[in-house]
C-alpha positions in Angstrom: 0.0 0.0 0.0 0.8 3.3 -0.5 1.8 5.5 2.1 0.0 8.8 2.4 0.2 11.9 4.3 -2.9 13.8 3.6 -3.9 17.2 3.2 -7.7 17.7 3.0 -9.4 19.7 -0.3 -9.9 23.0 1.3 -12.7 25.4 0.4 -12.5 28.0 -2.0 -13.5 31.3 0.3 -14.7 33.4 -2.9 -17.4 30.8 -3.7 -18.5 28.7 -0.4 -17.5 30.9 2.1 -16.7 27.6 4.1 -14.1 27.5 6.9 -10.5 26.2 6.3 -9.9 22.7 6.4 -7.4 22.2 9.2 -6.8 18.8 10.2 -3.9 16.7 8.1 -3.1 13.1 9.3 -1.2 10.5 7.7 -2.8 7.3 6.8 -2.7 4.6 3.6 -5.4 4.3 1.2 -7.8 1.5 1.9 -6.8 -1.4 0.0 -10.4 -1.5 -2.0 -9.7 2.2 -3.1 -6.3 1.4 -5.0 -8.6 -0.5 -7.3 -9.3 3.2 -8.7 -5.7 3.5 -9.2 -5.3 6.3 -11.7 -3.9 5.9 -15.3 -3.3 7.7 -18.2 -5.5 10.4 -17.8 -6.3 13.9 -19.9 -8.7 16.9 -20.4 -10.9 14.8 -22.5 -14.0 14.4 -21.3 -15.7 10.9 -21.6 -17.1 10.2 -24.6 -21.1 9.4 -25.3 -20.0 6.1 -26.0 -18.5 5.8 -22.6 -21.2 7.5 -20.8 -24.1 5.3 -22.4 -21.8 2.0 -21.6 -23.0 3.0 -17.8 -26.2 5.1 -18.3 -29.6 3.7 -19.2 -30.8 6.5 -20.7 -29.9 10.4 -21.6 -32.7 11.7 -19.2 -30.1 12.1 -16.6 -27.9 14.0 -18.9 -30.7 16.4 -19.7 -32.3 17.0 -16.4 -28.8 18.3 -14.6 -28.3 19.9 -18.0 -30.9 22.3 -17.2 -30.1 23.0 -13.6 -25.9 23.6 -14.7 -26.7 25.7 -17.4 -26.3 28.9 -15.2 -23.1 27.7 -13.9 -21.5 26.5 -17.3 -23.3 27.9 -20.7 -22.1 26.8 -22.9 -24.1 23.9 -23.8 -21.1 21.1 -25.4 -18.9 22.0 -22.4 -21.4 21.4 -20.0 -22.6 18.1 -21.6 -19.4 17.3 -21.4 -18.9 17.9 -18.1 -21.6 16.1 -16.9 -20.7 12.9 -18.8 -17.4 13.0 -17.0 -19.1 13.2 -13.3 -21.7 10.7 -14.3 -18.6 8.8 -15.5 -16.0 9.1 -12.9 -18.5 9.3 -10.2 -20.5 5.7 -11.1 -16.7 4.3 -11.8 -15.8 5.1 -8.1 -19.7 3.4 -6.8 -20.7 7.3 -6.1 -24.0 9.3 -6.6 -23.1 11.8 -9.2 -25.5 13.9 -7.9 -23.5 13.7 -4.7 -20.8 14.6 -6.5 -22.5 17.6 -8.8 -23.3 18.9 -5.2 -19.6 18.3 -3.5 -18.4 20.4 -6.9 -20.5 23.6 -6.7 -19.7 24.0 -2.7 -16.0 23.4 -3.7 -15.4 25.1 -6.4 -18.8 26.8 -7.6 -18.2 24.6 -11.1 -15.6 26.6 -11.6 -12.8 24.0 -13.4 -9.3 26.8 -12.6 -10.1 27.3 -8.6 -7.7 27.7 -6.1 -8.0 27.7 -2.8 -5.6 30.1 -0.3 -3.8 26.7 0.4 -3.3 25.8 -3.1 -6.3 23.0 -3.7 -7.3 22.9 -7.1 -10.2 22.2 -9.6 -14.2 21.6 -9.5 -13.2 19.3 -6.6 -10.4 21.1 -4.9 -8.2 17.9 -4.9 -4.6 19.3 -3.1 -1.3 19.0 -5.1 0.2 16.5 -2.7 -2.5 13.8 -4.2 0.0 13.7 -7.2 3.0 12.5 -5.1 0.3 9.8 -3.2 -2.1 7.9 -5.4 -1.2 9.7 -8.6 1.4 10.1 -12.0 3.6 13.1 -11.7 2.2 14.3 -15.4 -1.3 14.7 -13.8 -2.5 17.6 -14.1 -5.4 18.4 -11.4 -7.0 21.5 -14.0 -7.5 18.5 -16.4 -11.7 17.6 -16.3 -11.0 13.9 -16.0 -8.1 14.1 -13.4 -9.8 16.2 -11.3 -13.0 14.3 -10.9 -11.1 10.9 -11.0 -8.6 12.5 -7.8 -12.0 13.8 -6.3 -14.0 10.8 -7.0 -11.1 8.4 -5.6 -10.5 10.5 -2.3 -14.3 10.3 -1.4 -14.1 6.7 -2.5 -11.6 6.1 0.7 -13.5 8.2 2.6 -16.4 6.4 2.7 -14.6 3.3 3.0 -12.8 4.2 6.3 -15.8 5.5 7.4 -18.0 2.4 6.4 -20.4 4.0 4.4 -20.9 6.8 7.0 -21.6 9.8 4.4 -21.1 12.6 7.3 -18.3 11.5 8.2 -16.3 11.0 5.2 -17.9 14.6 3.5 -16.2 15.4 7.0 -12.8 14.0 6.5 -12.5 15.2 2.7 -13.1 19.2 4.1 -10.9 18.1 6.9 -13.5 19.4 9.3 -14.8 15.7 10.8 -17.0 16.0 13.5 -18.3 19.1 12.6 -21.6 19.4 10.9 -21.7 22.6 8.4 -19.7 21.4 5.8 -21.4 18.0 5.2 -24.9 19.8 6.0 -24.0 22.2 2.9 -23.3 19.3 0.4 -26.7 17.7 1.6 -28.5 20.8 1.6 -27.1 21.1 -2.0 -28.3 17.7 -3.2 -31.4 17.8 -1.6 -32.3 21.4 -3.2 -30.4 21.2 -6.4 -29.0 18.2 -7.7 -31.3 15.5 -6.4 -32.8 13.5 -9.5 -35.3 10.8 -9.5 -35.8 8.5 -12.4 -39.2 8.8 -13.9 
């Protein structure tokens, strides 16, 4: 197993105003989260092909389609983007409407943030990630990389927390225990981004 000394994702101030992350431990990444190892990755987002291998329809696509389109206009870019969430998201056994909700508290969709402490992307995914569970070429502006990084941290969240989603939204702010940044991700979904198949 890798070793890992981690620094949480911390909150981009301009769009969550969320308090600081400010617990870093050092642990190893559960053994059933390595099987998201991360490989050759790019700025390419995933493909319709690749999104209907996992989808069973396009209602999903056109429903947060809608609700985005203040955040990202322009119509391909945002199809595209939600093909990669939906992608990354099911890959890593996530709701991407979960993760659609984690994103616009992070990073208000915004794929260049940077936090005060030097997290980067739609999910604010730290640099030291790289060094940890990643290839030195990654590069965490990249669509893909960023959601995979983000998507794979949760991932081991919620299996050192057993499922426990308070706890693990906890531990990737680095604010476990307390309740208003995993309350804002819920609100978010529950507001927002919740989708029910009809």
């Amino acid at each position: 197993m890798h070793k890992l000394i981690i620094i949480y994702p911390l909150l981009l101030l301009c769009f969550s105003g969320v308090a600081h992350a400010n617990k870093y431990t050092e642990e190893q990444l559960i053994t059933s989260t390595q099987t998201y190892a991360l490989q050759e990755l790019s700025d390419q987002a995933v493909s319709y092909i690749e999104y209907a291998a996992i989808a069973d329809n396009i209602a999903w696509l056109i429903a947060m389609s809608k609700r985005l389109e203040k955040y990202i206009p322009d119509r391909i870019e945002r199809e595209e983007f939600l093909r990669t969430v939906f992608y990354e998201a099911t890959r890593a056994g996530l709701d991407p409407q979960l993760v659609l909700s984690i994103i616009q508290v992070e990073s208000g969709f915004k794929k260049y943030a940077v936090s005060h402490a030097g997290a980067r992307g739609y999910m604010q995914v730290m640099p030291f990630w790289v060094n940890t569970i990643g290839q030195r070429e990654h590069n965490l502006f990249h669509l893909r990389v960023n959601l995979r990084y983000g998507c794979t941290i949760l991932r081991h969240y919620l299996d050192k927390e057993k499922g426990d989603y308070f706890r693990a939204l906890g531990r990737y702010n680095g604010s476990l225990g307390e309740a208003r940044y995993p309350q804002m991700v819920f609100n978010k979904l529950q507001t927002i981004w919740r989708y029910t198949a009809s």
